[in-house]
Each structure stands twice: as C-alpha cells, then as structure tokens.
C-alpha positions as CSV (number, residue, x, y, z in Angstrom):
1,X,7.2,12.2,12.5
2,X,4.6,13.0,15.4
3,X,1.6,11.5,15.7
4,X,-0.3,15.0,14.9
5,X,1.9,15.3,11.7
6,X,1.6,11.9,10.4
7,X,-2.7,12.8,10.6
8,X,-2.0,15.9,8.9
9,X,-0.1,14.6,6.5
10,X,-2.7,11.3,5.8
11,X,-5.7,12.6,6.2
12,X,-6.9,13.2,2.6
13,X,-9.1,12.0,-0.3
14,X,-8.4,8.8,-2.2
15,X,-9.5,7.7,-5.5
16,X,-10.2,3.7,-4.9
17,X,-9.8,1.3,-8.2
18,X,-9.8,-2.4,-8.8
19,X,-7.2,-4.4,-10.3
20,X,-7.7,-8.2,-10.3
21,X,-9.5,-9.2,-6.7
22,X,-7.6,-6.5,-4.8
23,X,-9.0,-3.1,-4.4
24,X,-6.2,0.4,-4.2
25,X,-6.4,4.4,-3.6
26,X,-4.5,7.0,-4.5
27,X,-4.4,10.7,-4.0
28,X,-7.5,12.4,-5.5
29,X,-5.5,15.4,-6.1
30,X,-3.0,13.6,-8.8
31,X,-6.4,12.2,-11.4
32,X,-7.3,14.7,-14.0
33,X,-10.3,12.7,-15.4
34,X,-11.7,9.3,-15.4
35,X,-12.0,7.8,-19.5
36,X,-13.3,4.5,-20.7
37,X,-11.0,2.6,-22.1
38,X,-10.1,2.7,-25.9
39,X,-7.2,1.1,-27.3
40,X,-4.2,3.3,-27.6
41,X,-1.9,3.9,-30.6
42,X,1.0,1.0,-30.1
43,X,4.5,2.3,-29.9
44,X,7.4,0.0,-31.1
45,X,9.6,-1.4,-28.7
46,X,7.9,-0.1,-25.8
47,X,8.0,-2.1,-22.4
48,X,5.0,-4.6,-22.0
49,X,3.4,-2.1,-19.3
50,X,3.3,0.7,-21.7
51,X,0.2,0.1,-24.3
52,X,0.7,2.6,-26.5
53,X,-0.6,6.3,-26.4
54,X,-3.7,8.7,-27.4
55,X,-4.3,11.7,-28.3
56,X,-6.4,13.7,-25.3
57,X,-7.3,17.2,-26.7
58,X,-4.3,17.6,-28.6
59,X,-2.5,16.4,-26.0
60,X,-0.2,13.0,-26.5
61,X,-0.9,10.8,-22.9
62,X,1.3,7.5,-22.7
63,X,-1.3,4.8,-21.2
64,X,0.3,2.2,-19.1
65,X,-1.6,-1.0,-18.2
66,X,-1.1,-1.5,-14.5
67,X,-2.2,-5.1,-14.4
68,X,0.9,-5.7,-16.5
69,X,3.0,-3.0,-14.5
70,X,2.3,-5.1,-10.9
71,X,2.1,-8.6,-13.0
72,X,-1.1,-9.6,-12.1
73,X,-2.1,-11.5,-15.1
74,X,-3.3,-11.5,-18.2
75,X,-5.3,-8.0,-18.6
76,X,-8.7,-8.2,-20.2
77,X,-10.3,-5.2,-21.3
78,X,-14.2,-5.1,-21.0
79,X,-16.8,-2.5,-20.4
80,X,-15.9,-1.7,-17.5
81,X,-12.2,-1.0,-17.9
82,X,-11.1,2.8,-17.7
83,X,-8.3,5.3,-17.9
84,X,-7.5,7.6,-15.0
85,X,-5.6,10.0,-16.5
86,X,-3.3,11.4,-14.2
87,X,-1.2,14.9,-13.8
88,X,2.0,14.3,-12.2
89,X,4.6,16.6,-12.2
90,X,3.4,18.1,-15.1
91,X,3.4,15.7,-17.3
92,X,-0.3,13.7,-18.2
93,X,-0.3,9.7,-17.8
94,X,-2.9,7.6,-18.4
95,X,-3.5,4.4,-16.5
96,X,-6.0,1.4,-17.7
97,X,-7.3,-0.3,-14.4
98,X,-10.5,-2.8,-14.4
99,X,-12.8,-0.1,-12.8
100,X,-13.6,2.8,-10.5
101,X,-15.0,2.3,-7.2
102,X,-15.3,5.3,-5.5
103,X,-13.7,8.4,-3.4
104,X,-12.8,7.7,-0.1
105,X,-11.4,9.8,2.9
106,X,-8.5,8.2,5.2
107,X,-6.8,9.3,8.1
108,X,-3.8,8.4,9.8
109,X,-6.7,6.1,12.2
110,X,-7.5,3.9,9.3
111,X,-3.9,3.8,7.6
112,X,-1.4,0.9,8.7
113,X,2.4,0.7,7.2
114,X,2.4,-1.5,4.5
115,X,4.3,-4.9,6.1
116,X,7.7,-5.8,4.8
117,X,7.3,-8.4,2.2
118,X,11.0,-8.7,1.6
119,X,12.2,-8.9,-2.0
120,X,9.1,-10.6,-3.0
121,X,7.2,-7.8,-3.3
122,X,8.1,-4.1,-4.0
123,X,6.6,-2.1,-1.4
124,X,8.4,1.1,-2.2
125,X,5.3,3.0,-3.7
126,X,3.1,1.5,-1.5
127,X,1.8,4.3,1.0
128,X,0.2,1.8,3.8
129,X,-2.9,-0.2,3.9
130,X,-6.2,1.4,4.8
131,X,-9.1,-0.1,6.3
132,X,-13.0,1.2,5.6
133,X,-15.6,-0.9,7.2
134,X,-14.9,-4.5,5.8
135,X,-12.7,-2.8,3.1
136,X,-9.0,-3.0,2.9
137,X,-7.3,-0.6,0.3
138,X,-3.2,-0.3,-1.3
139,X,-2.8,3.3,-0.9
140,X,0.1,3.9,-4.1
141,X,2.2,7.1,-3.6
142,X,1.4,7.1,-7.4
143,X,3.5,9.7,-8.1
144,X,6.1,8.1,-6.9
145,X,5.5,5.3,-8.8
146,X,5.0,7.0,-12.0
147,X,8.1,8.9,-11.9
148,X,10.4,6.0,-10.8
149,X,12.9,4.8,-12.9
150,X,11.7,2.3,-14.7
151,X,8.9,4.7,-15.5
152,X,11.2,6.9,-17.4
153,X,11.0,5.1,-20.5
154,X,7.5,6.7,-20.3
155,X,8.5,9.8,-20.8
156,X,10.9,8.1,-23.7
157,X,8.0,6.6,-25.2
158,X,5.9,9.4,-25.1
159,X,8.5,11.9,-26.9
160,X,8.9,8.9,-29.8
C-alpha cells in the first residue's frame, strides 16, 4: 500500500475509551450510541466475556465486557462505566468499558503498526498505535474483532 493510500485509508475519526490504565480508539463510524451501564439480563452458559443482554428499543443487544474479553482483571462497574453500543455488520453489540474519553482524529502521521508481541499477545485486531500529544491510543479494528470467531457465540447467545 502507498504512502498516499495508507493516509487515505487512516485518516478518520476515533472514539477513544479506557479500560484499566490503558487508553483505545476505534472507528467513530461503527458506535451507534454511548449508554451508562445497567446490568444486562444473564444468559446461561454464555462465555465469561458475554454478560448477558438488554433490551434497547425493542431491540435484543448482547453486551460483552471487554475487560474480561482482553483479560485485564477483575471488572468493576461504577458510575462511570458505559456501553458503546455498536452497529457492525448489521447486527447491534453492546460493549461495557470503564469510560469515554473523547473523539479524536488520526492520520497515517500519528499511526504506528502495532509491534509483534509474538503469541503473548493477540495483535490481530489491533489497527496500530496512535500517538496525540503525550497520549498513546490501541486503535481496535473492532469490527474485526466483534465478528471473529470466538465472537460468534455472540450471535448464538443473542438468538437464545
């Protein structure tokens, strides 16, 4: 990919979140609404990540914790813990993080591969790094993360 392709194709609006101490963006485009967090109907043998569903204006939106999802720790859920609520090829997901920052633009300037971790770290959804001021943010391809695999049981879970 050319240099003038790769800003073209990066050069877009990010919604920035926080999970634990580290900070991540995703494409602005994918979030349907931002929700405070209220605790979702539990479905039975649902993987640990998914923590249940609710019911969002008729209709039924699987919520999927993503502290649990990227194992970092016990989740706590406070007042400032929300639900984006996503649209991803057509199909709504909702997902708890600890809280909102803000919207953010990157380009291709401020966007760095992410580096290989090896097989201590799954870095297939991970766009790059971006770097604001002092600020350093995971960009997720979230829709690729969301319709992975071992995402499917979502949809599973969701039709149960």
């Amino acid at each position: 990919m050319e240099q003038t392709e790769l800003n073209a194709a990066t050069s877009s609006e990010y919604l920035t979140f926080v999970l634990g101490r580290e900070e991540y963006g995703i494409d602005i485009l994918k979030v349907q609404e931002i929700r405070g967090y209220e605790a979702p109907t539990t479905i039975a043998n649902a993987p640990a990540f998914i923590k249940g569903v609710i019911n969002l204006r008729g209709v039924i939106v699987p919520i999927i914790d993503m502290r649990i999802k990227f194992n970092l720790g016990e989740p706590s859920y406070d007042q400032f813990t929300v639900v984006i609520i996503l649209n991803i090829a057509d199909r709504v997901v909702g997902m708890v993080v600890d809280g909102v920052s803000d919207v953010i633009q990157l380009s291709a300037d401020n966007l760095r591969p992410a580096p290989d971790f090896s097989s201590t770290l799954d870095t297939r959804y991970i766009v790059g790094l971006g770097t604001i001021d002092q600020r350093m943010i995971i960009v997720v391809d979230i829709e690729k993360l969301m319709t992975s695999h071992d995402m499917a049981l979502v949809e599973e879970a969701a039709a149960a």
